[in-house]
VMD Tcl script that builds the backbone (N, CA, C; Angstrom):
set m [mol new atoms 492]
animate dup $m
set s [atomselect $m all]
$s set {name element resname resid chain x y z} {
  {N N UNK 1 A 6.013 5.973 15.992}
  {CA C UNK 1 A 6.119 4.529 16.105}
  {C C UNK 1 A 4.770 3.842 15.870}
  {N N UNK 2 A 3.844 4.375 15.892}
  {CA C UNK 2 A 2.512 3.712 15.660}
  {C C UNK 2 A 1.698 3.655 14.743}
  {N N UNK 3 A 2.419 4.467 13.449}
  {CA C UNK 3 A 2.387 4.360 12.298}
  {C C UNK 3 A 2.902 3.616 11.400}
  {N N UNK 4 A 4.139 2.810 12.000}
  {CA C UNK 4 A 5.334 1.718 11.242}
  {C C UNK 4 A 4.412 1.157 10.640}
  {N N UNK 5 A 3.903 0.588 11.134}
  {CA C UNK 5 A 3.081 -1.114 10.249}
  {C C UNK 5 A 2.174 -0.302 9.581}
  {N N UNK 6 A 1.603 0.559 9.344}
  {CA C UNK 6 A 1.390 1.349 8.066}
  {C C UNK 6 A 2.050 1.519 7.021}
  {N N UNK 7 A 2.704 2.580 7.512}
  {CA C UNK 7 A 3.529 2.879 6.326}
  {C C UNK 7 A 4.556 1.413 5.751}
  {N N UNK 8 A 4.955 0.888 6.483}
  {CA C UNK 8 A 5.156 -0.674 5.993}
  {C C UNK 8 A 4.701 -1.168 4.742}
  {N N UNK 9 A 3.195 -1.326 5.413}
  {CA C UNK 9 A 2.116 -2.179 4.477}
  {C C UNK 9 A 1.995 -1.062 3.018}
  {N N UNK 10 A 2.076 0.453 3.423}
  {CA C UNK 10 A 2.094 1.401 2.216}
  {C C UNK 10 A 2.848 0.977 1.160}
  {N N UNK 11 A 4.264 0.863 2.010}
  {CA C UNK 11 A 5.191 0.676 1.526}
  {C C UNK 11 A 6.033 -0.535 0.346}
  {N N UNK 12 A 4.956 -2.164 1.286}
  {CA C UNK 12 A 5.368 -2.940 0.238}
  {C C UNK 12 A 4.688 -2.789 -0.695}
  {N N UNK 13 A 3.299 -2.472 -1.013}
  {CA C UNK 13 A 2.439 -2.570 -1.806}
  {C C UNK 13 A 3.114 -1.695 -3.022}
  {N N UNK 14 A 3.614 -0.774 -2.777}
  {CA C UNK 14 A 4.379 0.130 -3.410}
  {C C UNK 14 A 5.210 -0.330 -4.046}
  {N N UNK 15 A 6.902 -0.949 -3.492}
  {CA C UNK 15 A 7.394 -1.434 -3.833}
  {C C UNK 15 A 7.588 -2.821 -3.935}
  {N N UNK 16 A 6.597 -4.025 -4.354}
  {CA C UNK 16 A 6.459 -5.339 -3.538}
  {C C UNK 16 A 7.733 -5.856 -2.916}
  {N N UNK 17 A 8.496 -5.472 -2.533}
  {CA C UNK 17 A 9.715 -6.415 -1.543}
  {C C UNK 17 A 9.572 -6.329 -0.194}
  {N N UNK 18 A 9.985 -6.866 0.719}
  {CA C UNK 18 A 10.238 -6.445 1.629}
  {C C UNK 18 A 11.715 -5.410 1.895}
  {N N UNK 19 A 12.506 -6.067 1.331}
  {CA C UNK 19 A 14.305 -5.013 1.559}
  {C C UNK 19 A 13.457 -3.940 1.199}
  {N N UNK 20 A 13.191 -3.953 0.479}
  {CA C UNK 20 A 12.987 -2.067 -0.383}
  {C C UNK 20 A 11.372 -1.570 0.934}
  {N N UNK 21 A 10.742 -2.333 0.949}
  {CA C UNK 21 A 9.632 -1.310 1.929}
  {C C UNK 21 A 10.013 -1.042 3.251}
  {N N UNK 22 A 11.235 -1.555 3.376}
  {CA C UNK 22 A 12.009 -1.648 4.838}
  {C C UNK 22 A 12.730 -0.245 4.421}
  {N N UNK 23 A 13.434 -0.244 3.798}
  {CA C UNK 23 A 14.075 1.038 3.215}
  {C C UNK 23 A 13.558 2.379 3.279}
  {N N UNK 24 A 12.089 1.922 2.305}
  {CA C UNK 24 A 11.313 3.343 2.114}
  {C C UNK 24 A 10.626 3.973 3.389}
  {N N UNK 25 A 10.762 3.027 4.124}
  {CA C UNK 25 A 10.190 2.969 5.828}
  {C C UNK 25 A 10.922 3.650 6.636}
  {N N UNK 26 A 12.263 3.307 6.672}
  {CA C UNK 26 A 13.344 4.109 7.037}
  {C C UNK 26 A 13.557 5.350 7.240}
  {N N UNK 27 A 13.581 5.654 5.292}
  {CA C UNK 27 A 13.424 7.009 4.538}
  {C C UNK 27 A 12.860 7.865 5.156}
  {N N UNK 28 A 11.493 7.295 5.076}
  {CA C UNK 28 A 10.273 8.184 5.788}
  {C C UNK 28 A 10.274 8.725 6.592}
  {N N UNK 29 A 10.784 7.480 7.866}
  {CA C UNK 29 A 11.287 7.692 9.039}
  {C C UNK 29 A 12.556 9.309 9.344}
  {N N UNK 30 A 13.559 9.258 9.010}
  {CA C UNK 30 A 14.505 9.806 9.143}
  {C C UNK 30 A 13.862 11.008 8.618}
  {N N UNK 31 A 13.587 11.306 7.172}
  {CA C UNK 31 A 12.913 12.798 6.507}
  {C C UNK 31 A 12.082 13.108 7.726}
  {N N UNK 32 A 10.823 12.504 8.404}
  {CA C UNK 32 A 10.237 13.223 8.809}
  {C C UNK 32 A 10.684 13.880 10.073}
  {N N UNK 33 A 11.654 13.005 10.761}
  {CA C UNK 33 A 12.636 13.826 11.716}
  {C C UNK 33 A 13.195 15.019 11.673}
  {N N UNK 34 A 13.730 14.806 10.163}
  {CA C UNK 34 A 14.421 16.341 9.760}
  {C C UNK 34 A 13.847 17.103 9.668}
  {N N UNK 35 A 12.390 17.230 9.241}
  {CA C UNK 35 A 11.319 17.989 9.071}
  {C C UNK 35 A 10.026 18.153 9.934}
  {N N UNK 36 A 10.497 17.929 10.979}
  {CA C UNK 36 A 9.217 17.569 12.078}
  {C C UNK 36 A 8.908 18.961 12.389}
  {N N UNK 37 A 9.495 20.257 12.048}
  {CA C UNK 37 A 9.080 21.588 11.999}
  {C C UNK 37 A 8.324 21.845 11.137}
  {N N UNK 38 A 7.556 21.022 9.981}
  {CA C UNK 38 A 6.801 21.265 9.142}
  {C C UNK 38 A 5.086 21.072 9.324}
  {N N UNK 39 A 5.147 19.408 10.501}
  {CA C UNK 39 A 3.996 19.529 10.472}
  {C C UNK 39 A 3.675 20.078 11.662}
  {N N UNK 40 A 2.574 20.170 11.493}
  {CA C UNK 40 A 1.208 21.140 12.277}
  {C C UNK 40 A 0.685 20.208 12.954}
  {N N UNK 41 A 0.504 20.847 14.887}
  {CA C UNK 41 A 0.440 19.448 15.638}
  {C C UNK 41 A -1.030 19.499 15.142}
  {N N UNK 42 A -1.589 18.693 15.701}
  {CA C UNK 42 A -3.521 18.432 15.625}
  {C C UNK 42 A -4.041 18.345 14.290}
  {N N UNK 43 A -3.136 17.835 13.485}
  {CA C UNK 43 A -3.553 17.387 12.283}
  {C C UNK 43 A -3.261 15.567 11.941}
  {N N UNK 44 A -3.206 15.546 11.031}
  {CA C UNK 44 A -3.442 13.863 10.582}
  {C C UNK 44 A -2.164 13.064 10.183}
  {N N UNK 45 A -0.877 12.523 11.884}
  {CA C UNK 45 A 0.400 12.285 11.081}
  {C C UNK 45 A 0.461 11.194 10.122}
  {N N UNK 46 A -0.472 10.304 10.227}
  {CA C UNK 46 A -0.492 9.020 9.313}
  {C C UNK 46 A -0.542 9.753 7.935}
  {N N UNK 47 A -1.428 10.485 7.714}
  {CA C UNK 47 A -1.577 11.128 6.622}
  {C C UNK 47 A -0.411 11.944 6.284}
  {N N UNK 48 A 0.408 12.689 7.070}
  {CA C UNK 48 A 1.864 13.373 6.811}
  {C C UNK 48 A 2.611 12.492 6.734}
  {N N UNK 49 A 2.927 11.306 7.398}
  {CA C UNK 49 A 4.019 10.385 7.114}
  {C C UNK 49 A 3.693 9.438 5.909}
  {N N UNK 50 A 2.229 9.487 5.425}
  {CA C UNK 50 A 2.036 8.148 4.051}
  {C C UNK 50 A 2.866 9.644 3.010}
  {N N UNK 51 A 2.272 10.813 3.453}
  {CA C UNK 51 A 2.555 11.953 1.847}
  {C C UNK 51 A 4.603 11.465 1.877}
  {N N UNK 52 A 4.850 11.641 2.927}
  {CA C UNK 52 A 6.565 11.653 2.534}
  {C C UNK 52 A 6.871 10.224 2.158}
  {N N UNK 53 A 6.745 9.367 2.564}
  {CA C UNK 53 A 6.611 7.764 2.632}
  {C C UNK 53 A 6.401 7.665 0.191}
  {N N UNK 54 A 4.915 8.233 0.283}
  {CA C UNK 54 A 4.975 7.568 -1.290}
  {C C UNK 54 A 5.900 8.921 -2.347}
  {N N UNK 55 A 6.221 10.486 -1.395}
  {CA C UNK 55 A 7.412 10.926 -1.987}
  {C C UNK 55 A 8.255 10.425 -2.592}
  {N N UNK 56 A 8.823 9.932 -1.692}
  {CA C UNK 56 A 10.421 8.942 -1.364}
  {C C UNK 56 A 10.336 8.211 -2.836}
  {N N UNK 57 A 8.766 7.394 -2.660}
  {CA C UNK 57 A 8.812 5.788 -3.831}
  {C C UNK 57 A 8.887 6.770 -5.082}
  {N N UNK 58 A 8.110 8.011 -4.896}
  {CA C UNK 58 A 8.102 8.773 -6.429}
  {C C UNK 58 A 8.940 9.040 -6.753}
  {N N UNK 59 A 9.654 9.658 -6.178}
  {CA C UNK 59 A 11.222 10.761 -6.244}
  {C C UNK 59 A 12.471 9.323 -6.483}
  {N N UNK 60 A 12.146 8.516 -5.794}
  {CA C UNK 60 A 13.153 7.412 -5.706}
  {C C UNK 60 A 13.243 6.668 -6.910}
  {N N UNK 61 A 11.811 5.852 -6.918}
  {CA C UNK 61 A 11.739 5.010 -8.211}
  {C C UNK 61 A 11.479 4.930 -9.208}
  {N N UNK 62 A 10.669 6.219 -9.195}
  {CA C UNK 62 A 9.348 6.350 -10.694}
  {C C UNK 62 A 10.608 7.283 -11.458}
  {N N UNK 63 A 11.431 8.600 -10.542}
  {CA C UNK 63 A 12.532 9.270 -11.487}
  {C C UNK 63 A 13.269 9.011 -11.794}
  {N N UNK 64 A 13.998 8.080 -11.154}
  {CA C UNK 64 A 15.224 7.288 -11.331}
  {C C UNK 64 A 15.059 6.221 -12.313}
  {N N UNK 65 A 13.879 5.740 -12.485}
  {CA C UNK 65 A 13.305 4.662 -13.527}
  {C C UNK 65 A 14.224 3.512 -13.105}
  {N N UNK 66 A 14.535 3.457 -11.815}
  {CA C UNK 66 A 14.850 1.823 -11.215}
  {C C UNK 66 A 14.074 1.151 -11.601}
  {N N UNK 67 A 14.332 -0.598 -11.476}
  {CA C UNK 67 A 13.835 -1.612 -12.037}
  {C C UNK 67 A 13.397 -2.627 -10.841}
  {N N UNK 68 A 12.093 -2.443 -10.173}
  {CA C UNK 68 A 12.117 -3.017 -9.230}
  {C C UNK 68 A 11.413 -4.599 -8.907}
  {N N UNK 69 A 11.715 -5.458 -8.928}
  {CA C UNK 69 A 11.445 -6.879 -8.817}
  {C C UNK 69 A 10.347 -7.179 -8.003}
  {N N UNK 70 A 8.968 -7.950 -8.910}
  {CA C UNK 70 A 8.266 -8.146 -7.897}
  {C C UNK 70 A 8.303 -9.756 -7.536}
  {N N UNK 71 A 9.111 -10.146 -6.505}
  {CA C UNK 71 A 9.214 -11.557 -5.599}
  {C C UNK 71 A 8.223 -11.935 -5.156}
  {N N UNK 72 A 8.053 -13.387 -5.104}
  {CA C UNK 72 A 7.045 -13.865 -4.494}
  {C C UNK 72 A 7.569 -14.084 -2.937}
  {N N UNK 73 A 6.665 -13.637 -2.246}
  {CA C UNK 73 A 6.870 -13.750 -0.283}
  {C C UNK 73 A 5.691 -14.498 -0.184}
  {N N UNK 74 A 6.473 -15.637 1.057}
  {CA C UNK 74 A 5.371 -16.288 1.550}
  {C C UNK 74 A 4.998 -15.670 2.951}
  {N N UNK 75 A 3.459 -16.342 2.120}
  {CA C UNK 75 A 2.412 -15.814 3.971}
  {C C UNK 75 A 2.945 -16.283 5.086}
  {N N UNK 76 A 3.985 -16.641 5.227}
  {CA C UNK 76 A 3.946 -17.236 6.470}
  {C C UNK 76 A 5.311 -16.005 7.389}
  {N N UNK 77 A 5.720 -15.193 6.614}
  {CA C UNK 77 A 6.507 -13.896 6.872}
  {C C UNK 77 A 5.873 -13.621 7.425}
  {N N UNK 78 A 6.473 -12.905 9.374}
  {CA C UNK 78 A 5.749 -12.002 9.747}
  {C C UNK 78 A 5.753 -10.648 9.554}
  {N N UNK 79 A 4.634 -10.116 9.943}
  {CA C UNK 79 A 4.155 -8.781 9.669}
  {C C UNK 79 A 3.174 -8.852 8.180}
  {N N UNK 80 A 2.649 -9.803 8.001}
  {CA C UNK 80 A 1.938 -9.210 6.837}
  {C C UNK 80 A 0.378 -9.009 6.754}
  {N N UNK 81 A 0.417 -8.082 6.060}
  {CA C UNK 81 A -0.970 -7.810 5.966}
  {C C UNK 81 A -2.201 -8.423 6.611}
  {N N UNK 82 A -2.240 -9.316 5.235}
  {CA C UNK 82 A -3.670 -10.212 5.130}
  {C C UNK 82 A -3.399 -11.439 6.274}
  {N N UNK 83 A -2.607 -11.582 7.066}
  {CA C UNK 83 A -2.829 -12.172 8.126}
  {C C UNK 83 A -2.844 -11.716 9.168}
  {N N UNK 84 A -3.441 -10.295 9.394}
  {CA C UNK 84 A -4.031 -9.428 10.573}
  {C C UNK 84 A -5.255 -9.680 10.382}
  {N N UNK 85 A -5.442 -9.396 9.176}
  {CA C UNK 85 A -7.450 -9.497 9.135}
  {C C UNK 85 A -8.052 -10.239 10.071}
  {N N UNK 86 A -9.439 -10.339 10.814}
  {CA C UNK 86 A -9.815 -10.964 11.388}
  {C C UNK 86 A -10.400 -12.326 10.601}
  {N N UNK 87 A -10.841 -13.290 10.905}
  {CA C UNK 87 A -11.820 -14.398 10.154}
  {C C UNK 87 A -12.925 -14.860 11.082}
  {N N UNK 88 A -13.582 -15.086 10.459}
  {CA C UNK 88 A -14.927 -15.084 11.143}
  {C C UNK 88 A -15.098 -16.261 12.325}
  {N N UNK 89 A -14.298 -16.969 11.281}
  {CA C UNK 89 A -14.102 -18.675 12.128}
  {C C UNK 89 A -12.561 -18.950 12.210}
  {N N UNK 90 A -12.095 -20.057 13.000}
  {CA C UNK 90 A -10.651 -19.951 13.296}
  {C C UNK 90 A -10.562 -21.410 12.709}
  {N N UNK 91 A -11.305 -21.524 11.897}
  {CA C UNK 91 A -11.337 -23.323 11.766}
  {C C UNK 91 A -10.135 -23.114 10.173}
  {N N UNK 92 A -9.728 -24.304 10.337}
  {CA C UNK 92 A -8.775 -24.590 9.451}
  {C C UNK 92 A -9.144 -24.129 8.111}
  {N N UNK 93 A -10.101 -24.715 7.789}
  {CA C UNK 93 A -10.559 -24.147 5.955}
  {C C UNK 93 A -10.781 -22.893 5.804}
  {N N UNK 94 A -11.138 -21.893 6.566}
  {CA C UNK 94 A -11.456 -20.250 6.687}
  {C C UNK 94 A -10.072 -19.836 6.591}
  {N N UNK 95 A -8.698 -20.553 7.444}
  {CA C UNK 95 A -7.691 -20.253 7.092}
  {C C UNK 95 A -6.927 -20.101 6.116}
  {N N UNK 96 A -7.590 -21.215 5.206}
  {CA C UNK 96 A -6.818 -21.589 4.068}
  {C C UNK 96 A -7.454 -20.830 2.986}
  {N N UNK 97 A -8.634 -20.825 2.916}
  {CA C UNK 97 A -9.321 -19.819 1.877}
  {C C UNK 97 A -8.927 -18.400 2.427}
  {N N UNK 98 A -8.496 -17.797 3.605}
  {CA C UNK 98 A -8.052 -16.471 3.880}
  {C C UNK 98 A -6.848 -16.551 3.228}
  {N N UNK 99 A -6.245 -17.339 3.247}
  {CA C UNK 99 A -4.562 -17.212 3.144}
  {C C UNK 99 A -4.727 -17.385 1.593}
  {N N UNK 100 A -5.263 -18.033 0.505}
  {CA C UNK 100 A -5.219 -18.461 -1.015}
  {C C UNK 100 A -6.196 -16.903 -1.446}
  {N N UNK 101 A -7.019 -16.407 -0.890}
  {CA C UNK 101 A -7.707 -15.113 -1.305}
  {C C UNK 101 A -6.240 -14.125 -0.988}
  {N N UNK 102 A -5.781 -14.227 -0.016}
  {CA C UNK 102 A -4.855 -12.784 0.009}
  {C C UNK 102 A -3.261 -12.973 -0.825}
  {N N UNK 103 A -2.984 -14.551 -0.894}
  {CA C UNK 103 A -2.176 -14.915 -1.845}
  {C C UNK 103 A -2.631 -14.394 -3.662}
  {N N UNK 104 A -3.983 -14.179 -3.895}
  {CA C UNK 104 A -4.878 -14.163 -5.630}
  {C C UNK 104 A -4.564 -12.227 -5.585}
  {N N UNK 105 A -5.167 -11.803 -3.926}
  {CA C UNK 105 A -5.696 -10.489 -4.202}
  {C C UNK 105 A -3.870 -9.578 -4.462}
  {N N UNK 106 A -2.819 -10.489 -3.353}
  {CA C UNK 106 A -1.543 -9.823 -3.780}
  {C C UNK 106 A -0.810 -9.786 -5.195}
  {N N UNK 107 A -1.323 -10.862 -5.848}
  {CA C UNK 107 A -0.756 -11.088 -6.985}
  {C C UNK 107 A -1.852 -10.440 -8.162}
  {N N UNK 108 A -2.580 -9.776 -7.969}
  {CA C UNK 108 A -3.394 -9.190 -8.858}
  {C C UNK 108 A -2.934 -7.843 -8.599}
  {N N UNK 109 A -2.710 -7.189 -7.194}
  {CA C UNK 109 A -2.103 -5.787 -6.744}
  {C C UNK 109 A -0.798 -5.557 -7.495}
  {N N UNK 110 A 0.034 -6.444 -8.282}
  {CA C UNK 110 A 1.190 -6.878 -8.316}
  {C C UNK 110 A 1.273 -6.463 -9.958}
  {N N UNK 111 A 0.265 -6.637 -10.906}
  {CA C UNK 111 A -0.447 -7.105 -11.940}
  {C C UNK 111 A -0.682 -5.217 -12.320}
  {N N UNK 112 A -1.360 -4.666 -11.571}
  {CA C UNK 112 A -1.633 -3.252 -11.891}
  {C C UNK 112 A -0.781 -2.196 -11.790}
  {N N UNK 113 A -1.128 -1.118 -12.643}
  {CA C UNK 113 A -0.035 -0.376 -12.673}
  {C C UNK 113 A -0.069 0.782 -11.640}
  {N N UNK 114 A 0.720 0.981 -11.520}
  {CA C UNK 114 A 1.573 1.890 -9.471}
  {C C UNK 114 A 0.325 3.071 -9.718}
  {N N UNK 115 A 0.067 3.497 -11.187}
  {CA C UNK 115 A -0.575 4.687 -10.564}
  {C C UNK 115 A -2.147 4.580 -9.772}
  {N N UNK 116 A -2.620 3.401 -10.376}
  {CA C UNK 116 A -4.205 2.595 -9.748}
  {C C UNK 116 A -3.934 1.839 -8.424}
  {N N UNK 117 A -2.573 1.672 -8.373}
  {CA C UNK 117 A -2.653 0.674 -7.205}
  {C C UNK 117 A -2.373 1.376 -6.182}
  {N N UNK 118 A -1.728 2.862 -5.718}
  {CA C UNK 118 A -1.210 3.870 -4.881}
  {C C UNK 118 A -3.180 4.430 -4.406}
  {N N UNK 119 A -3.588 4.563 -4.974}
  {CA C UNK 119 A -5.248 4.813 -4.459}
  {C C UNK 119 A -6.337 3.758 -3.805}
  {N N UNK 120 A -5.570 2.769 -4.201}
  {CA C UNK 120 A -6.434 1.491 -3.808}
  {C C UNK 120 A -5.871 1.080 -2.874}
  {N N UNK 121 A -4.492 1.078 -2.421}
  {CA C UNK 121 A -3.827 0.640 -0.889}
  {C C UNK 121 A -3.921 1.876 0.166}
  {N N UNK 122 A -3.683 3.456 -0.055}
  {CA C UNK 122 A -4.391 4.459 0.418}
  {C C UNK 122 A -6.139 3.972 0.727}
  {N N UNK 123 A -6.726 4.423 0.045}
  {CA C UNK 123 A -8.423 4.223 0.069}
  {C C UNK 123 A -8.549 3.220 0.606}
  {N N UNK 124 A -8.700 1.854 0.035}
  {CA C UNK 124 A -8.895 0.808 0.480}
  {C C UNK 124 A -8.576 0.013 1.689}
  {N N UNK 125 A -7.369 -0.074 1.473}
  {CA C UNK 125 A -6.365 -0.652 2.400}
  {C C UNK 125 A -5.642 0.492 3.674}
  {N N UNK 126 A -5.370 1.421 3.249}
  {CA C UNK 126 A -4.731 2.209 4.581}
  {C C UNK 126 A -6.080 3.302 5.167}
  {N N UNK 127 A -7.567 2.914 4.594}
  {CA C UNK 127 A -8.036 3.395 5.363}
  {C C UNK 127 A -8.047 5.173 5.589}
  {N N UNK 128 A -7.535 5.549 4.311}
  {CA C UNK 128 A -7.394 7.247 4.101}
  {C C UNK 128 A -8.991 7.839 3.083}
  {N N UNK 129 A -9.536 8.588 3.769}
  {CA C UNK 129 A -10.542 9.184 2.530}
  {C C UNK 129 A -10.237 9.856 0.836}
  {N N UNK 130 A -10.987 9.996 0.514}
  {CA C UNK 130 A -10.661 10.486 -0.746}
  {C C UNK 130 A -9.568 11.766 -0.909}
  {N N UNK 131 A -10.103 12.519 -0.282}
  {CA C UNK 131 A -9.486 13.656 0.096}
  {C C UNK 131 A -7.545 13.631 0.872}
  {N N UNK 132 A -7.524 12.650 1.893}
  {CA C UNK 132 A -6.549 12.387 2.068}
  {C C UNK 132 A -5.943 12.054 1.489}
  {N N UNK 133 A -6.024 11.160 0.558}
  {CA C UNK 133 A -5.737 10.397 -0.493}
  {C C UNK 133 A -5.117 11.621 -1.638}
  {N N UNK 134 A -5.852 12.348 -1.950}
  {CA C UNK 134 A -5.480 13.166 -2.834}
  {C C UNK 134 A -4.435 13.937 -2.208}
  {N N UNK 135 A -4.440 14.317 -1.249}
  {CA C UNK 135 A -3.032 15.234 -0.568}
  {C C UNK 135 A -1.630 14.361 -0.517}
  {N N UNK 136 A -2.184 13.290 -0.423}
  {CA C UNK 136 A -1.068 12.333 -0.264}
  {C C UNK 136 A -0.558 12.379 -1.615}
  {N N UNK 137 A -1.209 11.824 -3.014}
  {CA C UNK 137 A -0.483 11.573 -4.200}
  {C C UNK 137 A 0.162 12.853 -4.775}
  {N N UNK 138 A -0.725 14.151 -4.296}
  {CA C UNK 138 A -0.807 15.270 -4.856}
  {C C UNK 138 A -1.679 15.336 -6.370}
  {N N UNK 139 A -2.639 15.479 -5.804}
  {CA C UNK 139 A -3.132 14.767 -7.417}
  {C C UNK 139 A -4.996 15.627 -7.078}
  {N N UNK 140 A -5.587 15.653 -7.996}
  {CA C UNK 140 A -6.840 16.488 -7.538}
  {C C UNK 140 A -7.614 14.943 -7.294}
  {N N UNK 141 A -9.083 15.485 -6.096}
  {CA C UNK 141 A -9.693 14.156 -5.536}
  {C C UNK 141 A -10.234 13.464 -6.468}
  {N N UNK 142 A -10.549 14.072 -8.086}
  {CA C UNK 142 A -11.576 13.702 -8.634}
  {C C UNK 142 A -10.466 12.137 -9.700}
  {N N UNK 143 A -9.194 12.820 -9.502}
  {CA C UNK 143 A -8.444 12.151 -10.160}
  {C C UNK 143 A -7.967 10.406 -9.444}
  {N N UNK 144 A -8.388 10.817 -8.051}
  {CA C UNK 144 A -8.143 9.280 -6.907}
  {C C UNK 144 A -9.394 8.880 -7.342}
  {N N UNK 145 A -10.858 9.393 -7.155}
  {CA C UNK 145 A -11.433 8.870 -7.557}
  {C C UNK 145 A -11.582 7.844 -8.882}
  {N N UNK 146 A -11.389 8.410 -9.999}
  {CA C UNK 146 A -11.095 7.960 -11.025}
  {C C UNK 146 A -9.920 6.489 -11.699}
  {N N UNK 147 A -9.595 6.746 -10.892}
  {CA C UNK 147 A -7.581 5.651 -10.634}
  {C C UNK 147 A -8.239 4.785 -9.872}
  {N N UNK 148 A -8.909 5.041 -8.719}
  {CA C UNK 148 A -9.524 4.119 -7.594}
  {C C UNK 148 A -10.263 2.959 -8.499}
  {N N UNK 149 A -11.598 4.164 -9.462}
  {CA C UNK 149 A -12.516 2.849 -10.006}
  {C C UNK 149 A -11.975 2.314 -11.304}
  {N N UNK 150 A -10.835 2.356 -11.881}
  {CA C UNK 150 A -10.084 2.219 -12.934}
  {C C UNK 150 A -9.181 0.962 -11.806}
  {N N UNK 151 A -8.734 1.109 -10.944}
  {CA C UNK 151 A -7.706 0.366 -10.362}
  {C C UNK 151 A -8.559 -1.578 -9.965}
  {N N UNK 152 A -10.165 -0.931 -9.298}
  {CA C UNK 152 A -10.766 -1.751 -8.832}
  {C C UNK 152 A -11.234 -2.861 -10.003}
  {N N UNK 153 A -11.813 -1.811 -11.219}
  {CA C UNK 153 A -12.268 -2.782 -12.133}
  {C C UNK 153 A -10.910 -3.977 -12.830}
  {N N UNK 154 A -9.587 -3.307 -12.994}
  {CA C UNK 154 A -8.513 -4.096 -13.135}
  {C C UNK 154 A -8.631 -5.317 -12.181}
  {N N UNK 155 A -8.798 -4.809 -10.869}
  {CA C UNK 155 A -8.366 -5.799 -9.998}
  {C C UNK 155 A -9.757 -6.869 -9.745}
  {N N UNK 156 A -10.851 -6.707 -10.118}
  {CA C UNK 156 A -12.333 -7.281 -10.803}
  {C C UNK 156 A -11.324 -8.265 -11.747}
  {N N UNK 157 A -11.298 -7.742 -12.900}
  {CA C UNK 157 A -10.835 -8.350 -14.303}
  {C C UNK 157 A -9.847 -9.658 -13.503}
  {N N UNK 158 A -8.769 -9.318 -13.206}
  {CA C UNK 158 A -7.677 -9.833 -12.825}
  {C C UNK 158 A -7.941 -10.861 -12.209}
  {N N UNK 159 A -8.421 -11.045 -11.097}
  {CA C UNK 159 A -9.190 -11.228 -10.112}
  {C C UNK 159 A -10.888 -12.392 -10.712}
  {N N UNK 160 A -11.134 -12.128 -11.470}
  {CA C UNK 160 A -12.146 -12.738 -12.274}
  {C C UNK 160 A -11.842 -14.272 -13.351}
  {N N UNK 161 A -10.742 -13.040 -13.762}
  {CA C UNK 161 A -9.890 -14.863 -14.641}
  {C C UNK 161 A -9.145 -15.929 -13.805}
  {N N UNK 162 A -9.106 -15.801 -12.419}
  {CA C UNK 162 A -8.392 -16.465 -11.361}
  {C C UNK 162 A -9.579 -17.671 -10.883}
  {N N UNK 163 A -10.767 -16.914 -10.936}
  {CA C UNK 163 A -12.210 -17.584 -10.436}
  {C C UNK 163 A -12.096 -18.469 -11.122}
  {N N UNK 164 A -12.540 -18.140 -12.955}
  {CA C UNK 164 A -12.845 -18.960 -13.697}
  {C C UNK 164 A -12.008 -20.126 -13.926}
}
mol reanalyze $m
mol bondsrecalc $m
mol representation Tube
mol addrep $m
């Protein structure tokens, strides 16, 4: 249970909806029940529940070559992300520039393709090392690395023509 709003946040980024990251949340949920003889206590479950969690999206969406819709959600939905962050100040304009930055940075996440953006919400955002990261996609570290600074400079670019 104290992983939900993780794998959640894994989850929309993954699939941007909410129905569907509610789903893959589920998924996760239930598989790892069935399989709770697999993991090994004193190890890392966030890290065992993101590996089955972006399974699911692989096995689910990427093979099936579903067609998945990315909707615009407003910030004002709870549970989201970029309105956990802290802000430095609580004053109205810090709000509004928090809320129009995480409105630019979602729609640029949105913009890149699943395989750069699965390393950059891992790494970045869920707070997993390189290494974790790589167990999770199944993928060698040098290759997260690589997707990571391939994902970032996209999201630079993207992210850059929004400035200007």
């Amino acid at each position: 249970m104290t992983h939900l709003d993780h794998l959640y946040r894994v989850a929309y980024y993954l699939v941007k909806n909410d129905v569907d990251a509610q789903d893959c949340v589920q998924e996760t949920c239930a598989r790892a029940l069935t399989s709770r003889d697999q993991f090994t206590p004193g190890t890392n479950m966030k890290a065992w529940l993101t590996k089955i969690l972006y399974n699911f999206f692989y096995d689910f969406y990427t093979r099936n070559r579903r067609t998945i819709a990315a909707e615009d959600l407003s910030l004002s939905a709870g549970g989201d992300f970029w309105e956990t962050l802290p802000t430095q100040s609580a004053g109205p304009e810090t709000q509004v520039s928090a809320q129009e930055l995480a409105v630019k940075v979602d729609d640029a996440l949105k913009q890149i393709p699943e395989e750069f953006r699965a390393p950059i919400v891992l790494v970045d955002m869920g707070d997993f090392t390189y290494a974790e990261a790589a167990e999770i996609l199944s993928c060698p570290i040098g290759t997260v690395r690589s997707r990571l600074s391939r994902g970032r400079k996209l999201l630079h670019r993207i992210l850059g023509r929004d400035v200007l």
